[in-house]
C-alpha positions as a Markdown table, in Angstrom:
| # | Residue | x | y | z |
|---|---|---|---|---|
| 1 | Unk | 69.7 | 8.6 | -7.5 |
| 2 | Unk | 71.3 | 9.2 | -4.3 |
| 3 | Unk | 73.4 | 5.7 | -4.3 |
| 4 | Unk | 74.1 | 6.3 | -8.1 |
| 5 | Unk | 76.1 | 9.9 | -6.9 |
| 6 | Unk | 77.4 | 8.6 | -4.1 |
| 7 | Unk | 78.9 | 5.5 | -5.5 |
| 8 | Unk | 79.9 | 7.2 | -8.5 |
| 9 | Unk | 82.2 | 9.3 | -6.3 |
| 10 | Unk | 83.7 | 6.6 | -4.6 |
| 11 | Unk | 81.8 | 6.7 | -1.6 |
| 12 | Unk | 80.5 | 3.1 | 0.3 |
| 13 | Unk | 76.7 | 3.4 | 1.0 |
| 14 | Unk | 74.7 | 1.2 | 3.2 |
| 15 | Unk | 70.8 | 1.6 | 3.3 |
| 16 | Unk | 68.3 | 1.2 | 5.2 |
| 17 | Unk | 64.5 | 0.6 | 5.8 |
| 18 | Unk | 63.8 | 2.7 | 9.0 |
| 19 | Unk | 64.9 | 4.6 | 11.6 |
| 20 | Unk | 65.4 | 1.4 | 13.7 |
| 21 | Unk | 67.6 | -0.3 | 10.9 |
| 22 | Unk | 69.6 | 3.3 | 10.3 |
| 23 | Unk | 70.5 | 3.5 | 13.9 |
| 24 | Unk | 71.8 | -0.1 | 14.4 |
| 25 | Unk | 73.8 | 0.6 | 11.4 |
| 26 | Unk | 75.1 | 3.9 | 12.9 |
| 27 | Unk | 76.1 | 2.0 | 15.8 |
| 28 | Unk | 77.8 | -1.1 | 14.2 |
| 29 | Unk | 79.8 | 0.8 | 11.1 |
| 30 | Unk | 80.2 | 4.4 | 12.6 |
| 31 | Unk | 79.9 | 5.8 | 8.7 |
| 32 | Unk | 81.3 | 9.4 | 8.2 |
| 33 | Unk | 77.9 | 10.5 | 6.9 |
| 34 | Unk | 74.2 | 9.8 | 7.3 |
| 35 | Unk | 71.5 | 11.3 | 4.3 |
| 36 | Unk | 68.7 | 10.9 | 6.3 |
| 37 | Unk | 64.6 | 11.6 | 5.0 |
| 38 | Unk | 62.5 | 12.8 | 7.3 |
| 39 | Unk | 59.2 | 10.7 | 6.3 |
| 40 | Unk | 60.1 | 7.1 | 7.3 |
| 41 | Unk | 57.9 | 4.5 | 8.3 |
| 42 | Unk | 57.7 | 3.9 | 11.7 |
| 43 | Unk | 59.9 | 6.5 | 13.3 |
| 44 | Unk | 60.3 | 10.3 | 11.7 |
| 45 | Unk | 63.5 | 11.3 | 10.7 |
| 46 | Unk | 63.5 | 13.8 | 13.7 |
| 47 | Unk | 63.5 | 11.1 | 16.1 |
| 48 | Unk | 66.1 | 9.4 | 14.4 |
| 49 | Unk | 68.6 | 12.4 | 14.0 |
| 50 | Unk | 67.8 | 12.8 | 18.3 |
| 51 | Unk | 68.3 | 8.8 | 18.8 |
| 52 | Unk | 71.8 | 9.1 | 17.1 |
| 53 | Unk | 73.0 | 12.2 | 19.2 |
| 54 | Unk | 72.2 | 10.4 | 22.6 |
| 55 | Unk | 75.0 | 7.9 | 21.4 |
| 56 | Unk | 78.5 | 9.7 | 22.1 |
| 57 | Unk | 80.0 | 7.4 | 19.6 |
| 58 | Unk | 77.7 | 8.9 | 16.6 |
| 59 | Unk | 77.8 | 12.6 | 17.8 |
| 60 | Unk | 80.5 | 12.9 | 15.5 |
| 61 | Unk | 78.5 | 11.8 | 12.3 |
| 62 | Unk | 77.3 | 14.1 | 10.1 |
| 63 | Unk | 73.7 | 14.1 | 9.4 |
| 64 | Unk | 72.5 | 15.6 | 6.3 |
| 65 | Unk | 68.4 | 15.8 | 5.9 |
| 66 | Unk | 67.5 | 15.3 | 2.5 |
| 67 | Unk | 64.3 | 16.4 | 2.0 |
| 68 | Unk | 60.9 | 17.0 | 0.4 |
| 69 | Unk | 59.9 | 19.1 | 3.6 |
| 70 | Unk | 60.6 | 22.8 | 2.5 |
| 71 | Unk | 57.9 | 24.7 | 4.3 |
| 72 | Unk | 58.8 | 27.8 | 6.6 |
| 73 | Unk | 60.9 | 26.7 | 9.5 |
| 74 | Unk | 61.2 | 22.6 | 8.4 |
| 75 | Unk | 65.2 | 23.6 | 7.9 |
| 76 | Unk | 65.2 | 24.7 | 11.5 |
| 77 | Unk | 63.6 | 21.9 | 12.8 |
| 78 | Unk | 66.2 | 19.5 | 11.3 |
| 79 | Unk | 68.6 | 21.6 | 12.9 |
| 80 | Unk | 67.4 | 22.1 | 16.1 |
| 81 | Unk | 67.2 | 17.9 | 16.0 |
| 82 | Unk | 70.7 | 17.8 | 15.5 |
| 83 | Unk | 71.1 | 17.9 | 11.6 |
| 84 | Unk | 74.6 | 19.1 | 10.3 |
| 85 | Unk | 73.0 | 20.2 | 6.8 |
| 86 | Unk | 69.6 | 20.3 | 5.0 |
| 87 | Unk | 69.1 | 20.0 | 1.2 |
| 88 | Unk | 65.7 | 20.5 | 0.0 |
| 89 | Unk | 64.6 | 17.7 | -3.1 |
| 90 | Unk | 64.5 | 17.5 | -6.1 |
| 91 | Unk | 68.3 | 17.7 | -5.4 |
| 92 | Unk | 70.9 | 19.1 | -8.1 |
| 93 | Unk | 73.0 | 15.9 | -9.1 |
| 94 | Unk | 75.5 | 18.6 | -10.0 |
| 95 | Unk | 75.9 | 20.0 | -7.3 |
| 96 | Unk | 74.6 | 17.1 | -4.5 |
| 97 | Unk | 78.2 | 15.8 | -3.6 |
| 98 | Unk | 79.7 | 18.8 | -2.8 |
| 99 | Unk | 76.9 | 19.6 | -0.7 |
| 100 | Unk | 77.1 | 16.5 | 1.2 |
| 101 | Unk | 80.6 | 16.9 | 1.4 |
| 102 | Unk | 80.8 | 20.5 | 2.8 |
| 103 | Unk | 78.6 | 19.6 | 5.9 |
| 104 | Unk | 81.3 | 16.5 | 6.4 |
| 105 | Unk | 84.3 | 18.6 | 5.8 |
| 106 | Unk | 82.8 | 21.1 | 8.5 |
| 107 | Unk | 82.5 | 19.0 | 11.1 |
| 108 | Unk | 86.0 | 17.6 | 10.8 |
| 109 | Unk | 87.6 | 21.0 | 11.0 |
């Protein structure tokens, strides 16, 4: 779904596997944007989002957590990681881009 949106608006999406493949990716194409899970295999998303902020050359990347985990204080923990933006799943395809793209604009300004 999130490929379908994203390429539908014109945006150029690369994938990944895991927290390992996302960072080297990160690294070598420098993307404007990273929709990140939190439950991947073999490193959490939380490890991932602190991985990519150690890197000077990514601090400038926004990192949206996309998200089954809405429990109490799950937000804040993505943020305190160094998430830019947190939407909770099932996400509004309406509504999902401009989301996305408010957490990018913000950063930028």
């Amino acid at each position: 779904m999130f490929t379908f949106l994203l390429e539908y608006n014109n945006y150029e999406v690369m994938q990944s596997n895991n927290g390992f493949d996302g960072i080297a990716k990160a690294k070598d194409f420098k993307p404007d944007g990273i929709i990140l899970d939190i439950q991947l295999p073999e490193m959490d998303g939380y490890e991932v989002i602190k991985e990519l902020r150690k890197n000077d050359e990514l601090v400038s990347i926004a990192i949206i957590v996309v998200t089954s985990f809405a429990m109490i204080g799950d937000k804040n923990k993505a943020l305190d990681a160094g998430a830019d933006g947190y939407i909770e799943k099932p996400i509004d395809p309406d509504t999902f881009i401009s989301q996305m793209e408010s957490y990018i604009t913000s950063l930028r300004n």
